[in-house]
C-alpha positions as CSV (number, residue, x, y, z in Angstrom):
1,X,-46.8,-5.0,40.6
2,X,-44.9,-4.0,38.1
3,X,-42.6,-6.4,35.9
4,X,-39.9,-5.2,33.3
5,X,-38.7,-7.9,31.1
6,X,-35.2,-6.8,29.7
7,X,-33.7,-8.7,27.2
8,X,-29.9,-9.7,28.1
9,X,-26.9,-7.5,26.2
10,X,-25.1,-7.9,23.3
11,X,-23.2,-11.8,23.5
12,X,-19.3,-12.1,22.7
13,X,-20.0,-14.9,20.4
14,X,-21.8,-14.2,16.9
15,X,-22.8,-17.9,16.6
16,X,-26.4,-18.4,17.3
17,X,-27.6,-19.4,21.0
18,X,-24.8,-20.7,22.2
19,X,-24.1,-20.0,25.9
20,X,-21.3,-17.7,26.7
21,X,-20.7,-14.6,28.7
22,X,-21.3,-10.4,27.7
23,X,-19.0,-8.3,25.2
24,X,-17.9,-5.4,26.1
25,X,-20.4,-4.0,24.7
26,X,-23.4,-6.2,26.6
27,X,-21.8,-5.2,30.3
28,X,-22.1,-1.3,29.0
29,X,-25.8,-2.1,27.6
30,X,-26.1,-4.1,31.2
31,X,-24.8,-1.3,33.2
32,X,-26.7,1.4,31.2
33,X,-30.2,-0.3,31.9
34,X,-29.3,-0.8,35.7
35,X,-28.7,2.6,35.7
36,X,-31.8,3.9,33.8
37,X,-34.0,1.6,35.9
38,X,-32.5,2.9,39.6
39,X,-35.1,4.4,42.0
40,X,-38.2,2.2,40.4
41,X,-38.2,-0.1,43.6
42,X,-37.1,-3.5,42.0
43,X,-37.3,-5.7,44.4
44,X,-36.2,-9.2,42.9
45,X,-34.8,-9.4,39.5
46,X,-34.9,-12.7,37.3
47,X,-32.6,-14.6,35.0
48,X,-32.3,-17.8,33.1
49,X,-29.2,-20.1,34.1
50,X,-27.7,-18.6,30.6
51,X,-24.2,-16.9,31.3
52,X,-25.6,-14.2,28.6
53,X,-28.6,-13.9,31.4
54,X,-27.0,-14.0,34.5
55,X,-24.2,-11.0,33.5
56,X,-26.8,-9.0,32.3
57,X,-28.6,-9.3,35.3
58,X,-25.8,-9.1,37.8
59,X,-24.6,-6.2,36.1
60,X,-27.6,-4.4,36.2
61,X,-28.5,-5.7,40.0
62,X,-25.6,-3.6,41.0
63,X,-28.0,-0.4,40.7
64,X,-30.8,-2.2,42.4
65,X,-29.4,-4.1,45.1
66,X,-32.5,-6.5,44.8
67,X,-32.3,-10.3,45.7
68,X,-31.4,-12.6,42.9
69,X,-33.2,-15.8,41.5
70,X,-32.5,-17.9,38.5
71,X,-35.4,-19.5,36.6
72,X,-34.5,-21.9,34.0
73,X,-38.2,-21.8,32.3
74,X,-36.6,-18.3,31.7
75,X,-34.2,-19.8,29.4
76,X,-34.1,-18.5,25.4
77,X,-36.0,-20.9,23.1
78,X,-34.1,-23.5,21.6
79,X,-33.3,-22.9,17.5
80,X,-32.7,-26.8,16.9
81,X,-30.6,-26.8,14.1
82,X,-29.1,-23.5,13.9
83,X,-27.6,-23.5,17.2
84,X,-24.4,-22.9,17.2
85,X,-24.1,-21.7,13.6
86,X,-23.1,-18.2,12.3
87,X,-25.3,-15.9,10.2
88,X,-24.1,-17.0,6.6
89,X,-24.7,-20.3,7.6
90,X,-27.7,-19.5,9.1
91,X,-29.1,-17.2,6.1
92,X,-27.9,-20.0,3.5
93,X,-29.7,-23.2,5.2
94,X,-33.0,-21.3,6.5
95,X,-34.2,-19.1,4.0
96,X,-37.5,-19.9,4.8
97,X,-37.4,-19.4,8.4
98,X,-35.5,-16.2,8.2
99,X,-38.1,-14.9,5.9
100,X,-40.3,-15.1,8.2
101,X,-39.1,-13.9,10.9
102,X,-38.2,-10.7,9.5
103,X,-42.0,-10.8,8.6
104,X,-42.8,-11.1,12.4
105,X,-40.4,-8.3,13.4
106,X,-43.1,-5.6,13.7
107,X,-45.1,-7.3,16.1
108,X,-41.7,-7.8,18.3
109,X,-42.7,-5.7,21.1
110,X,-46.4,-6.5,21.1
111,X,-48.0,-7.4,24.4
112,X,-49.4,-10.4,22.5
113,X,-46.3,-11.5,21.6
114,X,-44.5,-10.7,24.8
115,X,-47.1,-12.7,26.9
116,X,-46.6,-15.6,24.8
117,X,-42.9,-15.5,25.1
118,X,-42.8,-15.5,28.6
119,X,-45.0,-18.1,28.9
120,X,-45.1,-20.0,32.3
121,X,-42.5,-17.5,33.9
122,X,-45.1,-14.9,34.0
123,X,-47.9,-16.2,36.2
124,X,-45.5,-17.9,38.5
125,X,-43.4,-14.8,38.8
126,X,-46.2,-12.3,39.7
127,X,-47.9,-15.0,42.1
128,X,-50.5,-15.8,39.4
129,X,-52.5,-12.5,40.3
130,X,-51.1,-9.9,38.2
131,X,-52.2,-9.8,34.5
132,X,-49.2,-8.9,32.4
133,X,-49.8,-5.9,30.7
134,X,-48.7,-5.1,27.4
């Protein structure tokens, strides 16, 4: 079993976390992976209940065909106080945490870091057989 995790496109709101639909922008990035991921036998493709999520997904489903399931676990983590603020705000308030985060930035795409991100979704997604990869 194979599972690609695919992060949702690009939000029509700047503000941080809040839940609204795709730009522009995020149904081309939507459509683009759809498209890039065709023929790799995706059978069902996950989404949190975010509107961000479910476009993305949708969008991209309409390359794969595949059954559809929303899993709220899925769901972006919550940023407390900052949701719902823009990025001067944001940079102004949380210096701290912003620092490091941009410290963390490298390990982004680390299977480490993925694996802990995901979570419970993982297991319960791949039947609790697979290991996840990094």
């Amino acid at each position: 079993m194979r599972i690609y995790m695919i992060r949702h496109g690009r939000q029509e709101s700047r503000l941080c976390n809040v839940n609204v639909g795709l730009d522009p922008a995020g149904f081309r990035q939507a459509a683009l992976v759809g498209e890039r991921l065709a023929g790799k036998g995706i059978g069902i493709v996950y989404s949190s209940g975010l509107i961000r999520a479910e476009e993305t997904a949708e969008t991209a489903n309409i390359y794969w065909n595949a059954e559809r399931a929303i899993r709220p676990e899925l769901r972006e983590i919550s940023f407390g106080h900052m949701e719902g603020l823009g990025d001067e705000e944001i940079a102004e308030k949380f210096k701290d945490f912003q620092a490091e985060q941009a410290l963390m930035k490298t390990d982004l795409l680390s299977g480490r870091r993925v694996r802990s991100r995901c979570g419970a979704p993982c297991p319960a997604i791949s039947g609790g057989t697979e290991k996840v990869r990094p």
